[in-house]
C-alpha positions in Angstrom: 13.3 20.9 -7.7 11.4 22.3 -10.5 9.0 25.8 -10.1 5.7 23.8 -10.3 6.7 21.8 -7.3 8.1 24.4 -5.3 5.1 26.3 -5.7 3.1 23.4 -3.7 5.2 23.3 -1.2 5.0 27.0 -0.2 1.5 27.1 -0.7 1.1 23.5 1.0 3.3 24.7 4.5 0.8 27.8 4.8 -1.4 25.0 6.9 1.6 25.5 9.4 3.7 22.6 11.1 0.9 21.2 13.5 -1.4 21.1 10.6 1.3 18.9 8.8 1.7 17.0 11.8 -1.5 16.2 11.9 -2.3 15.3 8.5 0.9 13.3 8.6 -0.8 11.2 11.6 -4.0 10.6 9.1 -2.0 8.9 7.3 -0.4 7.3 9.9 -3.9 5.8 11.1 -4.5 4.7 7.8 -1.6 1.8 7.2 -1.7 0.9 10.7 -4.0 -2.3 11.0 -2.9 -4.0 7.1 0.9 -3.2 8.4 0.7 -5.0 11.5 -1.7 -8.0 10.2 0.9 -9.7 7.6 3.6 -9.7 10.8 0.6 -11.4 13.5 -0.1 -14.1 10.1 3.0 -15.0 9.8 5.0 -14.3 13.1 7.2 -12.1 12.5 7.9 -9.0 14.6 4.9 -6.4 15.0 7.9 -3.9 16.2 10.0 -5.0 13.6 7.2 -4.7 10.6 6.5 -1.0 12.1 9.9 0.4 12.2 11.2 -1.3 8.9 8.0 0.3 7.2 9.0 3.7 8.7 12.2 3.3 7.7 11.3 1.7 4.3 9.2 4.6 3.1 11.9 7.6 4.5 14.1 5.6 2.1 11.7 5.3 -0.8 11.2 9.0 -0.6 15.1 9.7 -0.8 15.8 7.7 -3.9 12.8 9.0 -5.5 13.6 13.0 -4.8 10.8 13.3 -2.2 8.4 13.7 -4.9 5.7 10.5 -4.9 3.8 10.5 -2.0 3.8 7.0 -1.2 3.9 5.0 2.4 5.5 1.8 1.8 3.6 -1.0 3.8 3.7 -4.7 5.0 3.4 -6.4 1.8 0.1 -9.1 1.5 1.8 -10.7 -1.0 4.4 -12.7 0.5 2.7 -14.1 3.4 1.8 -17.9 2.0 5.8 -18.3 0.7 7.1 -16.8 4.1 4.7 -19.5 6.1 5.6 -22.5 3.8 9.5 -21.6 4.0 9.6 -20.3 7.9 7.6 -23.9 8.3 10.3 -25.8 6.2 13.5 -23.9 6.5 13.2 -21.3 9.4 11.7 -18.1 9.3 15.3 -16.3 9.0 16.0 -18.1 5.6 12.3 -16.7 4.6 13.4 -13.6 5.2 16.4 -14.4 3.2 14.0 -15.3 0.4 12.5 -12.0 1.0 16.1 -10.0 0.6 16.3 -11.2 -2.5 12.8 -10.9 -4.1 14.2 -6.9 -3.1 17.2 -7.4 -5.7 14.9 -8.4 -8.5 13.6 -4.9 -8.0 16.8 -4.0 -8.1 17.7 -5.5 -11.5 14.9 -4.4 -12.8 15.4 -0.8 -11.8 18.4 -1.0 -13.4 17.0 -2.3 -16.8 14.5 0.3 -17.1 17.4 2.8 -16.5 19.4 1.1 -18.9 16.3 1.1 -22.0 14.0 3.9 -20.8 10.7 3.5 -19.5 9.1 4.0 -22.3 9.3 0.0 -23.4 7.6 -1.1 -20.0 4.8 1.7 -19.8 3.9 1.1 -24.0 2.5 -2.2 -22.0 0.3 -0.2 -20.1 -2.5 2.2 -21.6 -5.4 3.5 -20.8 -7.3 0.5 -21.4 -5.2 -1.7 -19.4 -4.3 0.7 -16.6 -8.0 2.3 -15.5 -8.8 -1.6 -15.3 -6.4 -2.3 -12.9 -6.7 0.5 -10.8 -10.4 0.3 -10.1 -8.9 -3.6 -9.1 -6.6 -2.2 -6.7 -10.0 -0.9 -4.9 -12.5 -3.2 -5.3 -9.9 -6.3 -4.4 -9.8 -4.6 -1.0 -14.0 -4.3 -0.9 -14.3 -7.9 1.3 -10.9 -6.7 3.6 -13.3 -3.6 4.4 -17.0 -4.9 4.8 -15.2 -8.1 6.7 -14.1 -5.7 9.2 -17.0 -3.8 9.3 -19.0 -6.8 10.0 -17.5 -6.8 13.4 -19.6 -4.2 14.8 -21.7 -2.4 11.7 -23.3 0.5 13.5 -19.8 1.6 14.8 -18.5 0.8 10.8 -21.5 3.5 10.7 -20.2 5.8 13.1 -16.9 6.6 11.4 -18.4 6.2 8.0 -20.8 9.2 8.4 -17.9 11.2 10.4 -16.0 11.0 6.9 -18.5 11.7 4.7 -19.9 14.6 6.9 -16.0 16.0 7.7 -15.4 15.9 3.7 -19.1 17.2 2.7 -19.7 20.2 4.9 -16.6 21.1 6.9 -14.1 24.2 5.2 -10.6 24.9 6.5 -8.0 22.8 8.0 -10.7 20.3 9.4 -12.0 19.6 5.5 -8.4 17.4 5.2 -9.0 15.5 7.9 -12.1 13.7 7.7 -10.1 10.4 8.6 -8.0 11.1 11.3 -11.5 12.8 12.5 -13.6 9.2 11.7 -11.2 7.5 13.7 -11.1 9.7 17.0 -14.8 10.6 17.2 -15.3 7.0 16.3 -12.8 5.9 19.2 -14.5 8.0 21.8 -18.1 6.9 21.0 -16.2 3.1 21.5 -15.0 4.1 24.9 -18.5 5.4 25.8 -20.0 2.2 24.9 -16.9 0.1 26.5 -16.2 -1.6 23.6 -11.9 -0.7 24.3 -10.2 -3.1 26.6 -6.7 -1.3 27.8 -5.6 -4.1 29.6 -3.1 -4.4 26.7 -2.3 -1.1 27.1 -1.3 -0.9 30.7 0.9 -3.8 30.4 3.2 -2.9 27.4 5.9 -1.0 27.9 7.1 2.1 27.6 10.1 1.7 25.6 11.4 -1.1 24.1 14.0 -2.2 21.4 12.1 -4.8 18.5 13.2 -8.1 18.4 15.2 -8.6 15.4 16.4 -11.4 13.6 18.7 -11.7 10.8 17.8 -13.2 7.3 20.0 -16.2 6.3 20.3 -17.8 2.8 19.5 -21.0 1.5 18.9 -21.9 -2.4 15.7 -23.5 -2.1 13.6 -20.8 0.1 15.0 -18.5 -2.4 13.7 -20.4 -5.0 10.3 -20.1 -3.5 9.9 -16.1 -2.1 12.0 -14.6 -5.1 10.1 -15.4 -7.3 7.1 -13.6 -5.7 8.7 -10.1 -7.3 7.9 -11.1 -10.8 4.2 -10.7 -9.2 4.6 -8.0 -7.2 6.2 -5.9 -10.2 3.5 -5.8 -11.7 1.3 -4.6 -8.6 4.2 -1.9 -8.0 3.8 -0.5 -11.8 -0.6 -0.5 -11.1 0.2 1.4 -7.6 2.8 3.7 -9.0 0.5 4.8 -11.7 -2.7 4.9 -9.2 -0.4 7.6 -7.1 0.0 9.5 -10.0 -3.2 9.3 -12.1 -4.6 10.7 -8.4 -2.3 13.2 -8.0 -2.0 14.0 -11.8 1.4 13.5 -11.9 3.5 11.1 -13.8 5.8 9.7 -11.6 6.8 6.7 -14.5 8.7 10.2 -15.6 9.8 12.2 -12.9 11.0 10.8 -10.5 11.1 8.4 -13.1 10.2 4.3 -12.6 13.4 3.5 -12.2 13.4 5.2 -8.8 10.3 3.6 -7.5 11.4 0.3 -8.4 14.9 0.9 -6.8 13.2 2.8 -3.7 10.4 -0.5 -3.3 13.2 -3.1 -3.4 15.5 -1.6 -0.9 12.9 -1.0 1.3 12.0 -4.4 0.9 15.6 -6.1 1.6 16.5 -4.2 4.2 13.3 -4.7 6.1 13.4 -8.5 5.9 17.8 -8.9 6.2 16.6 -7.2 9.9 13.3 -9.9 10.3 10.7 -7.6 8.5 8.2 -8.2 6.1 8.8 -7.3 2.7 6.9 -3.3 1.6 4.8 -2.1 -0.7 3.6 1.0 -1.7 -0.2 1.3 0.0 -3.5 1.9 -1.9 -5.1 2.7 1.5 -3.0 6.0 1.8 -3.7 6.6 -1.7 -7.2 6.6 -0.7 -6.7 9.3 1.5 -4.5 10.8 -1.2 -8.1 11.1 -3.3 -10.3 12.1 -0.7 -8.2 14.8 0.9 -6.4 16.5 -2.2 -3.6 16.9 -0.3 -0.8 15.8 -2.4 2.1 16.8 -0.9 4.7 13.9 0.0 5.6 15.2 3.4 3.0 14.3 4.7 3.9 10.2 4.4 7.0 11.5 5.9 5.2 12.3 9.1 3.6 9.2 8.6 6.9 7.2 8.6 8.4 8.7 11.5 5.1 8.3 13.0 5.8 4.0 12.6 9.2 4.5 13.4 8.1 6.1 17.1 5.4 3.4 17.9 8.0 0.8 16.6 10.3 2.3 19.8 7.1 2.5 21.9 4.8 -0.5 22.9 2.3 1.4 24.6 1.6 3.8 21.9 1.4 0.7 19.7 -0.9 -0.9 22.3 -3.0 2.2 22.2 -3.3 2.3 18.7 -3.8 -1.8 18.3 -7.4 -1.0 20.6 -8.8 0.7 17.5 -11.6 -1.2 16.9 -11.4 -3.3 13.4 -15.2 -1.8 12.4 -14.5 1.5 13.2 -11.7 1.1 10.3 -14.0 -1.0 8.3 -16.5 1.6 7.9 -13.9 4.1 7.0 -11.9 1.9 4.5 -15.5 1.7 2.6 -14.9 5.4 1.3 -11.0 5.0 0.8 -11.2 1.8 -0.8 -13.7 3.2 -3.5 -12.1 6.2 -4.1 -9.4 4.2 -5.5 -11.8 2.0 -8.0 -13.4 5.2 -8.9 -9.7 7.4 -9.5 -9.9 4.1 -11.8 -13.0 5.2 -13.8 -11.5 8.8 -13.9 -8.6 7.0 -15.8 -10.9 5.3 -18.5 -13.1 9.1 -18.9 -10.3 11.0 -18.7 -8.7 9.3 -21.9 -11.6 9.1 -23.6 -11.4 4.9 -23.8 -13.6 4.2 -26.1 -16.0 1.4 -25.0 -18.0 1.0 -28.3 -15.1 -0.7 -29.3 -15.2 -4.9 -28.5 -11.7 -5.2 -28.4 -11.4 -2.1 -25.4 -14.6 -4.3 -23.8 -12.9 -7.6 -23.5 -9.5 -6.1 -22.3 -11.0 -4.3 -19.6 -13.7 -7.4 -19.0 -11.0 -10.0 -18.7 -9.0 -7.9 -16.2 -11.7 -6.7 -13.8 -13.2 -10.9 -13.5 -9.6 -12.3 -13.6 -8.7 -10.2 -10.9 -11.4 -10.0 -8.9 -12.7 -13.9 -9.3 -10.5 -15.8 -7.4 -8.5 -17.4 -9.8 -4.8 -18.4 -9.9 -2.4 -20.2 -11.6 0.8 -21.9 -10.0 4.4 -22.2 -11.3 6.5 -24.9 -9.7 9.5 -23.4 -8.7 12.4 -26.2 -6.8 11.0 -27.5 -3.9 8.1 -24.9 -3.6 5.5 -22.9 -6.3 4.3 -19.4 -6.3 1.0 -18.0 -7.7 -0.5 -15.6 -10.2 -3.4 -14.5 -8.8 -5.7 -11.5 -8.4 -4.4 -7.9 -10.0 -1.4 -9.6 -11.0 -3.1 -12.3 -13.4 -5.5 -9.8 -14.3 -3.1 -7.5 -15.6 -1.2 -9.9 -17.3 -3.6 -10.8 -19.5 -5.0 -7.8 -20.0 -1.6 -6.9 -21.2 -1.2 -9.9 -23.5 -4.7 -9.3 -24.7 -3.8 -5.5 -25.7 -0.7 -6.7 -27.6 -2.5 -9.6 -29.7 -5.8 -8.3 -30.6 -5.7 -5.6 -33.5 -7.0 -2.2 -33.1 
């Protein structure tokens, strides 16, 4: 552990261990609605999403030296291949699909090892990258107004919790602005009796997940593998969201490598025990930019934190009454902290936009990913898409290769 990160640790821990706690739960809060959805879309285990993603991110954090504060997810990406295969095949030989879109990462991992870095981020600059990070935000712009549509004055409520929490509080409370959205929020919900815990009195207290065990068959893995070669891509833009936040680079130290290898173990593992696959989460990376607090335990916290209401319904069921505006209203600010960590990006190194070539790179990526267009590859039996950040990047990449400087 080098002196620079040992420094922000000592200095990070003088919060003491309920502050860390808590600001662990933020964060907790925060990928708990997009990490049960892709599980009640597809059918698969809300338990079993939970725990895997606690799991998966404890296990991203010890192959990447517990240095990139990441929470890995329920990934978005997979859920039209896991519905067509667990329709055709079965949903355990989706999950097999699933296992092995996690070895891709795995090869690739090893690659990057094997030749450096160096040869995947030169496909990556400034130009390309601020791009696809303000993408990574805005894409998630209709997830957040469509939930705050629910109910818009509560969406209000927790909105101008944040921005009052982040604005005009000091101390320990100045770090929490979410965690303190969400429970002022929930208590003005109660008030109003907008929470039904009929839910919550029937789960119970304890209970094991239901798991199910992937199976293999050549054509669903023709279908969901194939999905990696997409989410690659949206791993690299995350990875390098974390870091341009955190001012870190983490395609370095811990290296990419690592966080390729950490994403795809978390991801076969999940899905060999009937979870979906993960992903590192731009919500949390939100909070990342809104709180300044860097420090990866903190996603720890947040890990266990899945792993405990994956062993406990009721806290689940608790949790699950959180109204979907009250979140809506919240994501608003998180969600555009990421686009705008995007702008820093661009300022930061000095992109220069009097150029028409740094114009059309950065025009073509923001409408390509952001317009609603794909493109499908038949694959066996089955096709996947390029869509959204993915195709977005992609040509934005091409484009930076082909047209001269």
């Amino acid at each position: 552990m080098d002196s620079q990160y040992r420094q922000e640790v000592v200095d990070y821990t003088k919060q003491g261990i309920p502050q860390t706690i808590v600001l662990g739960l933020q964060h907790g809060f925060t990928m708990f609605s997009a990490t049960v959805l892709v599980p009640i879309i597809t059918g698969l285990d809300i338990s079993v999403a939970l725990l895997m993603a606690g799991i998966g991110t404890l296990l991203f954090h010890f192959i990447t030296k517990n240095r990139v504060p990441a929470f890995l997810g329920s990934s978005f990406a997979f859920i039209a291949p896991i519905i067509l295969v667990s329709e055709k095949f079965g949903m355990p030989y989706a999950l097999g699909g699933i296992v092995a879109a996690g070895m891709i990462y795995l090869l690739l991992s090893f690659l990057v090892s094997q030749f450096g870095p160096e040869r995947i981020i030169a496909f990556f600059p400034p130009v390309v990258t601020g791009p696809v990070i303000m993408v990574i935000g805005l894409k998630l712009a209709p997830t957040a107004i469509s939930m705050a549509n629910e109910n818009w004055w509560l969406a209000l409520v927790g909105f101008v919790v944040v921005v009052l929490v982040s604005t005009f509080t000091r101390g320990f409370l100045k770090v929490i602005p979410v965690l303190m959205g969400i429970v002022l929020g929930y208590i003005v919900a109660i008030i109003f009796g907008m929470i039904d815990f009929r839910s919550v009195a029937e789960a119970k207290w304890l209970g094991f997940p239901q798991f199910t065990i992937a199976r293999f068959n050549w054509n669903a893995l023709m279908i969901i593998a194939p999905v990696a070669i997409v989410t690659v891509i949206e791993h690299i833009g995350d990875v390098l969201a974390i870091g341009s936040t955190v001012k870190k680079d983490f395609v370095k130290d811990p290296g990419l490598h690592r966080t390729l290898l950490g994403d795809g173990l978390a991801t076969s593992v999940s899905a060999f025990f009937g979870g979906p696959a993960n992903t590192t989460y731009s919500e949390n990376t939100g909070v990342l930019a809104l709180t300044k607090v860097y420090n990866p335990i903190v996603m720890r916290i947040a890990a266990v934190f899945a792993i405990v209401i994956g062993l406990i319904p009721k806290l689940g069921a608790i949790i699950a009454t959180i109204p979907g505006a009250l979140i809506g209203g919240i994501s608003i600010i998180l969600f555009g902290m990421i686009a705008a960590v995007g702008v820093r990006t661009v300022v930061e190194n000095n992109v220069n936009f009097e150029k028409p070539r740094n114009l059309i790179i950065a025009a073509t990526i923001l409408i390509l990913s952001l317009g609603g267009v794909s493109i499908p590859i038949s694959l066996g039996n089955g096709q996947i898409e390029i869509e959204g950040m993915a195709l977005g990047a992609l040509v934005g990449i091409i484009l930076n290769k082909v047209m001269p400087e």
